[in-house]
N, C-alpha and C positions, 0 to 999 in steps of 0.2 A: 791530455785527459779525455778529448772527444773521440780522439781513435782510438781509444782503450775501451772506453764505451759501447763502441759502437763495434767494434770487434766481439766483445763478449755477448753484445746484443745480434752477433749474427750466429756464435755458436749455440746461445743457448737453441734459436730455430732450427740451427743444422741438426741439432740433438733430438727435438721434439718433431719434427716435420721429416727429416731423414734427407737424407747428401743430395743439396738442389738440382745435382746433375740425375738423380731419379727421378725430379717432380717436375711437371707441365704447368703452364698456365690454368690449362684445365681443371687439371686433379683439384686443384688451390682455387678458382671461382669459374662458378656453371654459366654456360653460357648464356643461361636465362633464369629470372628469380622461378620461374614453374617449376626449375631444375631442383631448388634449394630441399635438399634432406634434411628433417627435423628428427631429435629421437620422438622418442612416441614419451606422451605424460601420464608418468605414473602420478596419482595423488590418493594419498591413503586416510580419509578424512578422521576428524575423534569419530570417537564411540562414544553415544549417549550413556553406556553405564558404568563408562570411569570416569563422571563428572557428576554424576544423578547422585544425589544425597534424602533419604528420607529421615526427616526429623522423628521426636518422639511424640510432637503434637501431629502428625501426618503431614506438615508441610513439606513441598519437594522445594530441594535447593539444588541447582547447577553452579558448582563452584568450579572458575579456570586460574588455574593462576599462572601469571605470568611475572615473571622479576626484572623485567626490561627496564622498568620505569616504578619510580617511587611511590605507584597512584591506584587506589584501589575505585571500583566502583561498585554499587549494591544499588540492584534495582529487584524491585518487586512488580508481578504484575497481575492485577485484580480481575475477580470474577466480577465486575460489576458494569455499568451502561449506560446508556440513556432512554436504553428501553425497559430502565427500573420506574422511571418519572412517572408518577398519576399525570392523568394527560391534562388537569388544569394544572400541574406545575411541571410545564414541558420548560425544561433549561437550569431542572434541580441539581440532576447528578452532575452537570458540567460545572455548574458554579460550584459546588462541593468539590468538584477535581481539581478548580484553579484555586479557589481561597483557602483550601488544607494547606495549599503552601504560602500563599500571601499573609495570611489572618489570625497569625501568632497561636501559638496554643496556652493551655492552662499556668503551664510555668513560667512560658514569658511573654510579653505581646510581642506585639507586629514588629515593632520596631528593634528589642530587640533579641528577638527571634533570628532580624534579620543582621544586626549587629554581630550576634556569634558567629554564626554561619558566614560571613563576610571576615572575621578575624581567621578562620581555619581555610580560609581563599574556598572552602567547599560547595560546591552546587548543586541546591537542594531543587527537587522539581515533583510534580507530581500533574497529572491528568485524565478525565475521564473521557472517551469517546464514545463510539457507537452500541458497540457491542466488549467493551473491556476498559479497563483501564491501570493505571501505574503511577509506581512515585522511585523515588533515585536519588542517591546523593553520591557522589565523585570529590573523594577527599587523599591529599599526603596520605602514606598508610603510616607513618608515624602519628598522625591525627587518627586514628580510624576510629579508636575507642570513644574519643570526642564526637567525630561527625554521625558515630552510630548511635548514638545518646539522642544529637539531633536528630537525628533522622528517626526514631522508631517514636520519640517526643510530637513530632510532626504525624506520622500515621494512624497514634491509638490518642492521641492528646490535641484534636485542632480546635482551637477558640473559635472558629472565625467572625473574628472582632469586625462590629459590626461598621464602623470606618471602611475599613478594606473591603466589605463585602456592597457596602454603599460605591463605593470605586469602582470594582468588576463593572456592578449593573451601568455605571454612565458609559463603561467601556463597551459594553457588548450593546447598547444603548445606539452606541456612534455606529457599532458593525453592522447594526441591522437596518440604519436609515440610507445605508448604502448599498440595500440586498437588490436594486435594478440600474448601480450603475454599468456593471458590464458585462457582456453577453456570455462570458467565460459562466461566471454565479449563477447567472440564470437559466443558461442551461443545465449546467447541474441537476442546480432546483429541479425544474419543469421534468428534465428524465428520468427521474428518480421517483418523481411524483406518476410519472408514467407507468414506469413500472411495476411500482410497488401500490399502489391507489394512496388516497389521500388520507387514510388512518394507520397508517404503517408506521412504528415510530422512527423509522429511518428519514420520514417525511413529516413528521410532526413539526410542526416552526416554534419555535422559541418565538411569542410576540412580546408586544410590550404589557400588557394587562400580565400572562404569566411569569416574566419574568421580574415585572414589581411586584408579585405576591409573593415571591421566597424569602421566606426569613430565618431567621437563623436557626428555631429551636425546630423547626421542619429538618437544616441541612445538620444536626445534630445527630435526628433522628437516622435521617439516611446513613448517618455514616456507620451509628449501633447498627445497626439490622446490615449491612453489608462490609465495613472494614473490621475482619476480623482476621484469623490464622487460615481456618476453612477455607477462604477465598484468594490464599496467597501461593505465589509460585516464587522465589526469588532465582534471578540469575546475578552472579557475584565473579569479580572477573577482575585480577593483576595481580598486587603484592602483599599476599597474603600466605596464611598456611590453612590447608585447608580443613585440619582436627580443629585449628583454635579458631578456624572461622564457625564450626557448624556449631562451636561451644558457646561463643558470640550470640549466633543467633536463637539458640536454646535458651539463653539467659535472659534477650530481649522480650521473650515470648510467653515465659516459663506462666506468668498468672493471668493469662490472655485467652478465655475461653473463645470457642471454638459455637458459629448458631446454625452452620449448616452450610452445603453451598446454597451458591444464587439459583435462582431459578434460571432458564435457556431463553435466550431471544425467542420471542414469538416471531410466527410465518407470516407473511403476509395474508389478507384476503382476499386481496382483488387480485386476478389476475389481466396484464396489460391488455388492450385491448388497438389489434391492430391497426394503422390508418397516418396520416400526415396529418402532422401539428405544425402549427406556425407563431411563432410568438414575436408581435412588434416592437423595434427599436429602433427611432427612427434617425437615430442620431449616429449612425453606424454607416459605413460602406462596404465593409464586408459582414458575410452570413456565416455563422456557426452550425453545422450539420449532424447528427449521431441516427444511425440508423441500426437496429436492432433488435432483439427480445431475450428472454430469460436465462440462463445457463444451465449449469448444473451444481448439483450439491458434492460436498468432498468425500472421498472415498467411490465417487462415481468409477467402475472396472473399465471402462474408456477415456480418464483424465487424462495420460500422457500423450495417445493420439490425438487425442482435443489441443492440447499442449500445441504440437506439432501442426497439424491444422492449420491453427489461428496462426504459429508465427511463419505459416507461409502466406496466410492468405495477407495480414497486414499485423502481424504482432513484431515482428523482427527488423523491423525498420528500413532501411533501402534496400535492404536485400525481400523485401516482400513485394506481394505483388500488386495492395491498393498503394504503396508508397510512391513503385514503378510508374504506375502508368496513371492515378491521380496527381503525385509531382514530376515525376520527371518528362514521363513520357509528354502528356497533356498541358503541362504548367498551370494545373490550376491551383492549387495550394500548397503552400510549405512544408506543413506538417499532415499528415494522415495518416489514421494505421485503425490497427482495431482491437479489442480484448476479450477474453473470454474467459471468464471468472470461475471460481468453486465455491458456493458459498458455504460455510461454516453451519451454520444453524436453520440456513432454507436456501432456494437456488440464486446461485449470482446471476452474471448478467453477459451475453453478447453483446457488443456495440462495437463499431464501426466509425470512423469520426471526421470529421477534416476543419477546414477556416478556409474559405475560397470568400473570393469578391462575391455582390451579390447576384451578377446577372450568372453569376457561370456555376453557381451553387446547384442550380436539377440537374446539370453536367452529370458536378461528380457523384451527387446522387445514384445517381444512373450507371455509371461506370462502378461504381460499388458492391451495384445490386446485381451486375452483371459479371464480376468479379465473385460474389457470390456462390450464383448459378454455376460457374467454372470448375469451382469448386467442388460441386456437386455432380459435376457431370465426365468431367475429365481429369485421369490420375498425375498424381504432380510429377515432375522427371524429378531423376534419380540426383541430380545435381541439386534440385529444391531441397530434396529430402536430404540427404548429404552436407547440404549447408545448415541447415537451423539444426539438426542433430547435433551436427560437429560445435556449434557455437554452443548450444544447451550445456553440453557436455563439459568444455572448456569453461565456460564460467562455474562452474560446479563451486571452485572451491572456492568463491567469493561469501559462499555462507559461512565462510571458518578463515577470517580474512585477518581478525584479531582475537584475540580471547574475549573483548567483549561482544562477539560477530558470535562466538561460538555457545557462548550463556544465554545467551536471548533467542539464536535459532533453536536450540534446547528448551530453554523457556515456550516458548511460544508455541511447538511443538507438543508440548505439555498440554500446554490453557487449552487449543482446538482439539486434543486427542490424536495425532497424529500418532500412528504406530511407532515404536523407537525403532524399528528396523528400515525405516520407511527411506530416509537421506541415506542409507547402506545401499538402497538399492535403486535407488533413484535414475545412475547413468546406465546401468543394465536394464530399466524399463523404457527409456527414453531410446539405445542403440537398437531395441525389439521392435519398435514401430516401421512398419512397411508402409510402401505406396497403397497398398490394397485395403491396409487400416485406415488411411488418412480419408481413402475415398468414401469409408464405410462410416464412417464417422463426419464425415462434413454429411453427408446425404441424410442423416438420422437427426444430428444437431442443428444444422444452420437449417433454419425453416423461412421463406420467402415469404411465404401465405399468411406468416404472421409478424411482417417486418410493421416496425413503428418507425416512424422517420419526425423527427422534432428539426426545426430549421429557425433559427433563431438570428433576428435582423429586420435589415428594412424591407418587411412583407414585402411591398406593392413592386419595389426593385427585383426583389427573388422571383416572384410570380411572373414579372414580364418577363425577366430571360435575357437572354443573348438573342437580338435579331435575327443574327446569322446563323443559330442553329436553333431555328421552334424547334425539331426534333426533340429536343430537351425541356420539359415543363416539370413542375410541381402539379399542375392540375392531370397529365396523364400519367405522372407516379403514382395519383391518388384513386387513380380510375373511374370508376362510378360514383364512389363514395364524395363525401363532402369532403374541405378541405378543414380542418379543424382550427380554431382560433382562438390561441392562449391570451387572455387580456394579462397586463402585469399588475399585481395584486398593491394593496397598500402595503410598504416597508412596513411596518411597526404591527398592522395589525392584522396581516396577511388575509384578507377578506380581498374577494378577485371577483370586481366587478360584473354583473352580470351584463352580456351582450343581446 
């Protein structure tokens, strides 16, 4: 039986490969993997408008379906913020985003609310963020009818029963008594504070006075004036059909007026101001780094060279060059790299970043900003360019990786206004960038003269240095200027000591 086997297992190769007295070693593997021949990848992504559905209230719906699997999901995602919050109740719209789903609504409480939803194994979610927010349920599509009952029960219908909503606050309560234990939080904080100045509500803090004033018939309020049709996008994605899904949702919505959209994140007012910041933690041995300034806004006609740019300078990970020669070359930190953002409603943000010990942290400062300059002065090889292209590229179709990858990049493309041609043409703007662009665009973009550098650690360690290279200080990064010095504010009630 094994030689019968193995006989037909040598014809069928003689069949397919051709009579092995034709074929070499060679022919059959290259003498070196550089040898190795790939076809070329074709990938033909969807198309935004055989998924796009416009309801008869104006709601847009992206429906994908997929029948691989018995399980549908439906998520909605709102025009809403935390830059809706009046600034004495900074921490409204978030607690509104987490107790819509904890805090039972009008037909059933909390508990069970959460009993049903636990009987159909379905899961229910909803949250607000910065500038948007969403709710979801993932239920059997034999269930659907039931979990969409819940689920629209939950969006236009939340109690939030004032138990749960007493819970929240002792929870976010314990997050915020611990907003200086670790240098990761606090940088954040502190460079975002930089940033954007200290009335931006991307930097407003939830303290403890504001968030023990929200009450309920406030998060009531918030939610009339902002959960409505107007401010919903849904993307809907598995085992469904898709006529009796948009009938579904026309049914759910059908006596659900409509108050307008949201208003748009406001801009910032301050803008950064350059110089080295230091913020103490003395209980630390290594320093936290981010050097940087502002970005650009979306739809910027130089995004994808900017794209390019960053993930040569350090967006691309060892294949970049603060990755290079901050970890590999130097050994001075693990992780380094840098981003360069588009913001949606005002300019994102450069930064630049690493975690080095603290005597070796002006190091990499310095090799950053020098890294930088590089940038700016000398054009990348062909081979830089060539590779972050070539990787852009190839991951492409990770945005349509599932049908729910493909509703929500649709969705979301939606919420920011992203052109629907925009992902059609995304690998032919990205293969258009030249060396000649990257250089013209790091030169305009990366601005030195307005770098801010935040360093977060045991000051007095970072300041001394490495003995054996003074060449490297905090005090000649800062040059003339003073060195700035972030005190850490009170957890609860964010007031930052004056020095």
């Amino acid at each position: 039986m094994k030689m019968e086997k193995k006989i037909i297992t040598l014809a069928i190769l003689w069949l397919v490969m051709g009579s092995p007295a034709q074929l070499t070693a060679q022919d059959i593997i290259p003498d070196h993997p550089k040898n190795l021949d790939y076809p070329s990848l074709e990938y033909l992504p969807p198309k935004v408008a055989d998924h796009k559905h416009v309801l008869s209230n104006g709601v847009v719906a992206f429906l994908v379906e997929d029948h691989d699997l018995p399980l549908v999901d439906v998520n909605v995602l709102i025009r809403v913020g935390d830059y809706l919050d009046p600034e004495a109740k900074t921490g409204l719209a978030s607690a509104v985003g987490s107790v819509l789903r904890s805090g039972g609504t009008s037909r059933w409480n909390a508990d069970d609310f959460d009993e049903e939803a636990d009987f159909l194994a379905a899961d229910l979610r909803s949250f607000v963020g910065s500038t948007s927010g969403g709710a979801g349920v993932n239920a059997l599509s034999k269930d659907l009818d039931r979990a969409l009952e819940l689920f629209f029960e939950m969006l236009r219908n939340p109690a939030f029963q004032q138990d749960r909503l007493d819970l929240y606050k002792s929870q976010v309560l314990q997050r915020m008594e611990r907003r200086n234990d670790s240098t990761n939080s606090i940088e954040s904080r502190e460079w975002n504070r930089l940033m954007r100045g200290d009335r931006h509500f991307t930097v407003r803090p939830t303290t403890q006075a504001s968030l023990e004033s929200i009450n309920r018939d406030e998060m009531l309020e918030f939610h009339r004036n902002f959960y409505h049709p107007d401010n919903f996008i849904f993307a809907v994605s598995g085992d469904f059909d898709s006529e009796s899904m948009k009938q579904k949702l026309e049914a759910a919505m059908a006596d659900w007026p409509g108050k307008g959209r949201s208003p748009e994140a406001p801009e910032p007012e301050t803008p950064p101001r350059p110089g080295v910041y230091m913020v103490h933690k003395e209980d630390v041995n290594q320093g936290r780094v981010s050097v940087g300034h502002l970005g650009i806004r979306m739809g910027n006609p130089d995004e994808f060279a900017i794209d390019i740019m960053n993930d040569i300078l350090g967006g691309s990970g060892f294949t970049s060059r603060i990755t290079n020669r901050v970890r590999s070359d130097e050994g001075l930190a693990y992780s380094a790299g840098s981003i360069f953002t588009e913001g949606v409603y005002f300019p994102g943000i450069f930064r630049a970043f690493f975690q080095s010990k603290s005597e070796t942290c002006a190091q990499a400062a310095s090799i950053i900003i020098e890294e930088i300059e590089r940038m700016r002065t000398e054009k990348v090889s062909a081979e830089e360019l060539e590779t972050v292209k070539t990787l852009r590229i190839e991951i492409f179709p990770r945005f349509f990786a599932s049908a729910n990858a493909v509703a929500q990049t649709f969705a979301r493309g939606e919420l920011i206004g992203r052109s629907e041609d925009y992902l059609d043409k995304l690998r032919d703007n990205i293969r258009a960038v030249t060396a000649d662009d990257v250089l013209r665009v790091a030169k305009q973009y990366l601005k030195p003269d307005q770098l801010v550098i935040l360093a977060v650690g045991n000051v007095e360690d970072m300041l001394e240095g490495d003995p054996d290279k003074p060449e490297y200080s905090f005090r000649k990064l800062a040059g003339e200027a003073t060195i700035n010095r972030i005190p850490l504010p009170d957890p609860l009630t964010m007031v930052y000591p004056e020095q």
